[in-house]
Structure formats: C-alpha cells, structure tokens
N, C-alpha and C positions, 0 to 999 in steps of 0.2 A: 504493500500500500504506500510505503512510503518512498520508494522510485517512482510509483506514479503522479506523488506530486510533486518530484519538480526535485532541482538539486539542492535548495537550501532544505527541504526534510529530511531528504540524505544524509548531505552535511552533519545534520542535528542527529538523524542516528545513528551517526558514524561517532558522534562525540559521546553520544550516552551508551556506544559498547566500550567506552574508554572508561566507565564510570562505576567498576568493579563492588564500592564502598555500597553502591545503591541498590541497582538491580540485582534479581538473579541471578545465579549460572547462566539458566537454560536461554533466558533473555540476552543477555550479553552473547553468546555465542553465536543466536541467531541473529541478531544487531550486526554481527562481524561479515555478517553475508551479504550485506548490502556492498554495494560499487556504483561508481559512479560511471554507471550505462549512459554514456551521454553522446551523443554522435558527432563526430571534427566539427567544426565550422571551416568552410572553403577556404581556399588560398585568397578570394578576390575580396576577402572580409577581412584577411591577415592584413592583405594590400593595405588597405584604408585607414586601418590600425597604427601599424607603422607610420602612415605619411601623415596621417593626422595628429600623433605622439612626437615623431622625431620631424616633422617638416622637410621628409624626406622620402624618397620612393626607393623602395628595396633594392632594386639593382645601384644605388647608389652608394648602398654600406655596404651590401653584401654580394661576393663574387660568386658564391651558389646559395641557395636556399631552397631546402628540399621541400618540396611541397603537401606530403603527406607527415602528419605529425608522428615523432614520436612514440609522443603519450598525451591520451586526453580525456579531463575531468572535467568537472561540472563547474570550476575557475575558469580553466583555461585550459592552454596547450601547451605542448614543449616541439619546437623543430630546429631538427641538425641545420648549422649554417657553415659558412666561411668569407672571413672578411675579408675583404678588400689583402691586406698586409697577408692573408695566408692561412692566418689562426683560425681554430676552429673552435666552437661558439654553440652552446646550446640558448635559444630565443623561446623565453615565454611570455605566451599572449593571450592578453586576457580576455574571455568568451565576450562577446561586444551586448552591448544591451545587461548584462548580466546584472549591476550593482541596481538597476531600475529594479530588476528580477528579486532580487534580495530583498531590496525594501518593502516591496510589496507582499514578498511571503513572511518577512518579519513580522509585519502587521499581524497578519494571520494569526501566526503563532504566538506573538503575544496574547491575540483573542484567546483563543486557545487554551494556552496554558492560565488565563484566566477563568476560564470554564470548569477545568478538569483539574486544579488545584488541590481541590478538596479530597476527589476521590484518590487522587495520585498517591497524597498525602497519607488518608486512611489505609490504604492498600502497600505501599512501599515505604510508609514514613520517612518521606522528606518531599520539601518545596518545592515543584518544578518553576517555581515563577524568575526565582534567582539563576538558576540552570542557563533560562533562554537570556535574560538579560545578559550573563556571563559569551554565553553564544552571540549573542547579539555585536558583542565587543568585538568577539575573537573574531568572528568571521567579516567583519566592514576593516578589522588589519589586514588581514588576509588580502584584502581587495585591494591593497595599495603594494604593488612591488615592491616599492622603494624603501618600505618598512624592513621586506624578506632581506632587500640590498645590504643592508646599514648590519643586520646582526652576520651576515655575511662575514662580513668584514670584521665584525667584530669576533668571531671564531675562529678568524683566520690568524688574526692577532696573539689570541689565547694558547691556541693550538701549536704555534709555531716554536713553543719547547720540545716538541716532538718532532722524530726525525721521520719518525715510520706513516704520520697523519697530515694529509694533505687537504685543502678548503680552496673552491675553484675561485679565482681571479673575478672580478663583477669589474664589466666594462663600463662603467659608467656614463659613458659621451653617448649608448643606445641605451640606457635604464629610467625608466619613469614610470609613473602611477602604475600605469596598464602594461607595460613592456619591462623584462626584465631581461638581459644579456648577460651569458658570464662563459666560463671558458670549459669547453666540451672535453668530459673525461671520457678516456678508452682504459676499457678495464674487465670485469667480472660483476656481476649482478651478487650482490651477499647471497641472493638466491638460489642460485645455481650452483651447490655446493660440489656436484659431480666436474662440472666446469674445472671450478677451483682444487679439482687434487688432479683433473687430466694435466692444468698448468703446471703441477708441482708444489703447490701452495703449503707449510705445515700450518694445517687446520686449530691443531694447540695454540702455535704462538699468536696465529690471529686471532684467536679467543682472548689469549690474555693479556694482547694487546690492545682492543677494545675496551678490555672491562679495566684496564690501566688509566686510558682515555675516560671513561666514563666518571669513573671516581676521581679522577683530575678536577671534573668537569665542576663536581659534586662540592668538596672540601676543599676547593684552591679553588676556584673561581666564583663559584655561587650563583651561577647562570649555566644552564644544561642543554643540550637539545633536547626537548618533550618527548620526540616520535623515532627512538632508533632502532625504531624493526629494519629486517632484512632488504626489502625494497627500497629505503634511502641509501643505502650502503653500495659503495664500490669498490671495488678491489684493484689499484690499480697493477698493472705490470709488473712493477718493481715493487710491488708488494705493498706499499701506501693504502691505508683503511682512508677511503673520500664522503663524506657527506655530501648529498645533493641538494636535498630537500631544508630549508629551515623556515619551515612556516609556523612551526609549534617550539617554544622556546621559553622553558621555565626560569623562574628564581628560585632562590632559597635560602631563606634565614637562618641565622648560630640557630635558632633554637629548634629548627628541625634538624639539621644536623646533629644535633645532641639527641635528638627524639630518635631517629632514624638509625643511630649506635648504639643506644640503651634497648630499643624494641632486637636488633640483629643480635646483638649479646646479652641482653634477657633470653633469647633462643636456645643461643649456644651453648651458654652456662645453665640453662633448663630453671632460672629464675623469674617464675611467671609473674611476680610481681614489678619486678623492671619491665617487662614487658607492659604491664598492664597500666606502669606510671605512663609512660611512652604513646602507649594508642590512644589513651585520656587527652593526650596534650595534643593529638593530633586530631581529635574529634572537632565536630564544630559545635554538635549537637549532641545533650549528656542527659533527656529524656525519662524521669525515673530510673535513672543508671542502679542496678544490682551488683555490685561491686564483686562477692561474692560468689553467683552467677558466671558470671563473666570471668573471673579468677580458676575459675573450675573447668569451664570449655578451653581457656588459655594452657593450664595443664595438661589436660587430657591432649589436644593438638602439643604441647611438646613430646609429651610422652607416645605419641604413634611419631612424631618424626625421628624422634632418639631412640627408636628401635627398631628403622630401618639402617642399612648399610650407610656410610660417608657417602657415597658417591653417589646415593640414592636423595641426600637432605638439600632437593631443593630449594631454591631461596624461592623462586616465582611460584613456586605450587605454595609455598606457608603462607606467604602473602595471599594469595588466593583463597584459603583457608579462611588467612585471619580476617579478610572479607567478610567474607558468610557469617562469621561469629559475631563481626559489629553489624551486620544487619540484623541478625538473630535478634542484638540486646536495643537496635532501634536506635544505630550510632551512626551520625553520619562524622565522611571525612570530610576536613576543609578541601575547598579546590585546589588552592596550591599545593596541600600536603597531597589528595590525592594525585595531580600531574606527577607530581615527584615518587609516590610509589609505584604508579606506574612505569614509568621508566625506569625502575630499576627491575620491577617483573618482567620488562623486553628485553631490557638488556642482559637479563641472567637467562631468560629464555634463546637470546640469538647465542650467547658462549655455549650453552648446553646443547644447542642445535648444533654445530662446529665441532665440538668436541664432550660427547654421551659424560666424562668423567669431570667437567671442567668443575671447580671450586670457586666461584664469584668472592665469595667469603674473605677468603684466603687473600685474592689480591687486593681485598680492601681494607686487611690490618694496617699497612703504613699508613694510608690517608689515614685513617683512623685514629692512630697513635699518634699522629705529627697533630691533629688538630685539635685533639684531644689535650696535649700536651702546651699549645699554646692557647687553649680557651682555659684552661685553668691553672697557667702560671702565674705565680705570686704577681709579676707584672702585672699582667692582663687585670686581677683581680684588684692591683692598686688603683688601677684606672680605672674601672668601675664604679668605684669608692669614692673616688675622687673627682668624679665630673659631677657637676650639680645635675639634682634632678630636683624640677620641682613637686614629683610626688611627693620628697620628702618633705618638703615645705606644709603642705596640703593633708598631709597627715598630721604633722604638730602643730596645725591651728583645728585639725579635728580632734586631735586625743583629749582635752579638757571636756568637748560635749560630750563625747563617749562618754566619758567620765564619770561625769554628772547624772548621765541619764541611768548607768552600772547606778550609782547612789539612790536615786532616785525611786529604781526599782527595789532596791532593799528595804530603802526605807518605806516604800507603801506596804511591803510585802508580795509584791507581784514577782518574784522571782519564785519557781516552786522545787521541790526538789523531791523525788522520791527512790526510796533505799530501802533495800528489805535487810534486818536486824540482822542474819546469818552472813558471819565473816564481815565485821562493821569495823570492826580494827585494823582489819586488813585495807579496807574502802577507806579510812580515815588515813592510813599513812600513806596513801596511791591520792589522795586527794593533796595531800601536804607536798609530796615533789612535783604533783601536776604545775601546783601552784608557783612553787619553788621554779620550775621550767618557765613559766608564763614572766614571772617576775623578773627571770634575768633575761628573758625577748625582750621584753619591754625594754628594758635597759639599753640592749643592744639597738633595738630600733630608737630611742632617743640618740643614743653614741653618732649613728649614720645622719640622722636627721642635724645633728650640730655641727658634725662635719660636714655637710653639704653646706650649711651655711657661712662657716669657717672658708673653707676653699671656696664658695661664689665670691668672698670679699678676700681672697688669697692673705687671710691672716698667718704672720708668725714666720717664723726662719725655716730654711728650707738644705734635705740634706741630697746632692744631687740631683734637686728640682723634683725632690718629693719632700712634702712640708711633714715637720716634724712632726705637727701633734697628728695628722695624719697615723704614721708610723707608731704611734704608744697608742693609739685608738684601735688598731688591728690587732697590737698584745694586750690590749683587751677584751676586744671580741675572741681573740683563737679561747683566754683563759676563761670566760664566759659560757664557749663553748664546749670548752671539754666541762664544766661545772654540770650543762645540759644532757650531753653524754652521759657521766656519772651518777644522775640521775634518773635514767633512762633503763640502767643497769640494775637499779635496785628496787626497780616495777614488780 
C-alpha cells in the first residue's frame, strides 16, 4: 500500500523499519521490503536540470554522459559521467517536480498521523506525531544536495587519519540544490562478497577495518554515518573501504557514549544492572517503568547469550533482543540514541557478514579505554567543577524554599510515615546513615554551588591556573565521599 502512494510513504516506511525501539519484529522486516520502485526520468529532463542548475548545457561540462542511470530512487538518480579534463564523475539528479511532491504528501501525512495518533499510540505505545515531524526535517535535507556536499567533505577530512579509507572528491563548480557531482569510484559493491574473494580481498581484515572506522567514527569524532549497510560501501582496488552515500549522518553526545559502554559491558561482564542504568538513560519515554521487571528479562537475555559459544554472542542480535524487551516494558528510545544503535546493529551485522567469526566487541576496547580514560581524568573532572553552571546558582536560591516547605510539612504534620514494629532497631539505624548520606550530599552540593560562584568571579590564587580553593574543595568532596561509601557498607 504504501508504494502505491507515492515515494514520500516509502521514504516514511523505509525510516520506520529503521525504528527497531518501536515496532515489531515481524513489522520491521516486512517494512524492509519496500524499495523505491520508481521508474528513471529521461535524459531530456536530466537536460533541463542541468542547464537550468549550472547555466549550462551538458555537453559543455561533460565529455560523455551516459544516458541510462545508474541507480534510481524516489530522490533522484545517479549517472556515470566524464569531464571535460578526463575524470570520471558520478552526477546526481534530483527527480524534477519532486520537492512540490513532498510537500504535498507531507501534508497528508501530517493529516494522518493526526488521525491515527491515538490508536498508534494504544496499540504500539509511542507518538507517531513527532516520528513525521522528525521525517519531515530529514527528508526536505535530503532535498538539498549541497547539504549531502558539505558533510562530504567533512568525512573526508575526519577520515583522512586512515590510510586504508577513502571519501570521493565533491566537485563543487557542478554541485547545487538539485545537482550533486563528485568523483566516480571503481571498485567492488560490499555486496558482492563472492566478487570480493575472486579479487583476492582478506574478508577478516576488511571486517576489522570497518568496525576500526566505525568506532573512530563513534568516540573521536562524535559525528557517524547513520546508514553503513552493504550497498553504501565500496571496495576499492587497492583495497580502500569508500563510502558513497551520506544522506543519513548522526551525532552523539559524552553521554551516550558513556550509555552505549556501560549497556556493551553491563553485557559482557553479565551485570544486568549496568545494563539497565544504561537503557534508562537512553529511553525517552519511562511509562510506569517496572524496574524489577525489566531487570529480570535483562538477565534472563544475558544469561541465553553467555551460554552460547564467543563466536556465537552477537552484538546486533542483543541489541535486537534488547529491542523487544523495551517495547515489552513500553520504552521508547530517543531518536538520536536510536540512529546511533542502529548503526552499530549494521555495522556489527556487515563485519559478521565478511567474516561468520568477527568480534565487533573486541575492536572496540581501545576506543573505549582511550575515552573512557579521558572522560574521567582528574583533569576533565577539574573542569567540570570549574566552569560555572548556573544550575548551581538556581538551586541555592531554591534550597531555603525546599527548606521551609521540609519544615513546614513537619510542623503541620502532613509528612506520614509508616513502619511495622518487627526489626524497628534495625529501620532506626538504616534510617540514621540514610540521613547521615543525605547530610553530607547536601554539603557536597553547597561545596559545588560556592565554587561555581567562587570561579564565575575567579576569586583567590591560582596553582597552574587551577584556583586553589578549587583544589581543597575536591579533598573535600573525595573525603565526603568515601564518608558516603562507608556508610553505605554498614546498610
């Protein structure tokens, strides 16, 4: 049904079989069947395109231009070229009329998913109304080349610590709205793996040369490519891993990154409560959350993956997995975190395809370590401390009404408490460290709060251009906090 209307519903459920966190299985899979069945548009419509984009008639840039595309989707088209100078040039061109097309089916669909909100909602638990909005974004960037151009360039830049990863050239003087030019790779299709070993290719190393690349992508840059299944992928000649495609191009912030090592190694180490800190933080939506629940299906899925063989503990199937278990409990993920898990389901999915034994895991200890290591060096953590925030501000002109309103309620007697008398000694001294723990937070959160204020007006002597009372304020809080600790122990 939804080929038959048209390519922006495609588009839309080509994005919701990306959308693991939400659907189905059996939805998702068959969402993946859709393609964009769209028929070329002629060459005397490329013509037009061209002369009306570049103020220029094709034979003027280009010394051949093949007339039958490529490849062609419900955007546009891709066709082999050659410039004038020689070089050779893949041109894509965007389906003409198309963004009118767009607009009008957005409408639609906004109708639409105004309509059917509620029931989406009852039935799958979660909003489709944000979904299209989000779609709405993605696919009107989509419609501007010059967008795909810019991060072009900018992966070319990133990537260029690698010797074995290559990013095509974008010729700029043919690149605009509707036209994008960049420089034609000869190579191997990631897809065609039989291809790739008649070349001679070791399948291993290009496994773990990808998932090398990937996690680069991830914890040293903070900007990914969204979509690196097989069909973006090139292999060139000389054995260079090429991206073709960057129409989909994630972020990702320290704290997913922290999310995204705690959830992997909550796995590893069979600590389903790291896990379960982790998918918390990646939720968007926490719904009547069953803590305990959820702690117990997180379990049980360690315990069937740590009792198959190493070579058998996928990373894309847990993930998949751990899917179904946040829709089970009526969790959704955010959208960035989900773009971001999904690319790592493909991309542990494409190594695993290349090579049945490959360990994704494995080459993602050093990112790990290294970032791991500089998110929580003493450094890092001085400058945390040390940059004003005006939360803290905002909270020490809030703690006096807390305060008062804490008093307030005691003394009306609206505060209630109830205790059944067996083991009341016990409840009495678990109540007295509780207390004991609360009181030295407090402490600790005023300590933070004066220091922010301190450092906004850079009070006091400074040792290395870290202020001193800074530094005795941190051997206060560590001795605070082992106090918390030791309290903690005698629970």
């Amino acid at each position: 049904m939804l080929e038959e209307l048209g390519p922006t519903f495609v588009k839309f459920g080509q994005l919701m079989s990306t959308q693991e966190g939400i659907l189905p299985r059996s939805f998702i899979e068959e969402l993946k069947n859709l393609q964009d069945n769209v028929e070329p548009f002629g060459i005397d419509e490329v013509r037009k395109i061209v002369k009306n984009s570049l103020n220029r008639d094709i034979e003027e840039i280009f010394e051949e231009f093949e007339e039958v595309p490529e490849a062609s989707a419900s955007l546009g088209q891709v066709h082999k070229a050659k410039l004038k100078n020689g070089e050779y040039v893949a041109v894509k061109v965007q389906r003409p009329g198309i963004k009118e097309v767009i607009q009008s089916d957005m409408y639609l669909l906004h109708k639409l998913g105004a309509i059917l909100r509620k029931r989406i909602k009852e039935y799958f638990h979660f909003d489709i109304v944000p979904l299209i909005e989000e779609f709405d974004k993605t696919i009107n960037r989509e419609l501007d080349y010059e967008i795909e151009a810019h991060f072009i360039e900018v992966f070319k830049k990133n990537f260029s610590v690698f010797s074995y990863v290559y990013v095509p050239t974008v010729y700029w003087e043919y690149t605009t709205e509707k036209i994008i030019t960049m420089e034609y790779i000869f190579g191997y299709k990631a897809t065609n793996k039989q291809e790739l070993i008649k070349a001679g290719f070791d399948l291993k190393k290009l496994a773990v040369d990808g998932a090398k690349v990937f996690w680069y992508q991830i914890f040293d840059v903070g900007l990914f490519h969204a979509d690196p299944h097989p069909g973006n992928i090139i292999i060139m000649k000389d054995g260079r891993i090429c991206y073709i495609d960057y129409g989909m191009v994630g972020k990702i912030t320290d704290e997913d990154k922290l999310n995204l090592i705690e959830m992997i190694w909550g796995f590893i180490e069979k600590d389903a409560d790291r896990m379960l800190y982790s998918l918390e933080n990646f939720a968007a939506t926490k719904d009547e959350l069953n803590r305990e629940e959820l702690k117990g299906d997180i379990d049980e899925l360690i315990e069937l993956y740590h009792s198959l063989p190493l070579k058998r503990m996928s990373l894309s199937r847990m993930l998949k997995d751990v899917f179904t278990i946040l829709r089970k409990h009526g969790i959704i993920v955010k959208r960035s975190s989900s773009r971001l898990l999904r690319a790592v389901m493909i991309a542990d999915g494409v190594g695993r395809d290349f090579y049945p034994d490959f360990n994704f895991v494995e080459v993602a200890r050093p990112y790990f370590r290294r970032f791991a290591r500089k998110y929580y060096s003493p450094i890092s953590i001085l400058k945390l401390l040390s940059t004003p925030n005006p939360n803290y501000l905002f909270a020490l002109k809030k703690l006096p009404i807390v305060g008062r309103k804490m008093l307030d309620a005691l003394e009306d007697g609206n505060v209630k408490i109830r205790a059944e008398m067996d083991g009341l000694d016990k409840m009495i001294s678990t109540f007295r460290y509780v207390m004991r723990q609360v009181g030295i937070s407090l402490i600790i959160g005023s300590i933070i709060i004066g220091n922010s204020i301190l450092l906004a007006n850079d009070v006091g002597p400074k040792i290395h251009s870290i202020p001193v009372v800074l530094i005795i304020n941190v051997i206060l809080i560590i001795l605070l906090l082992i106090g918390i600790i030791n309290a903690e122990k005698k629970l």
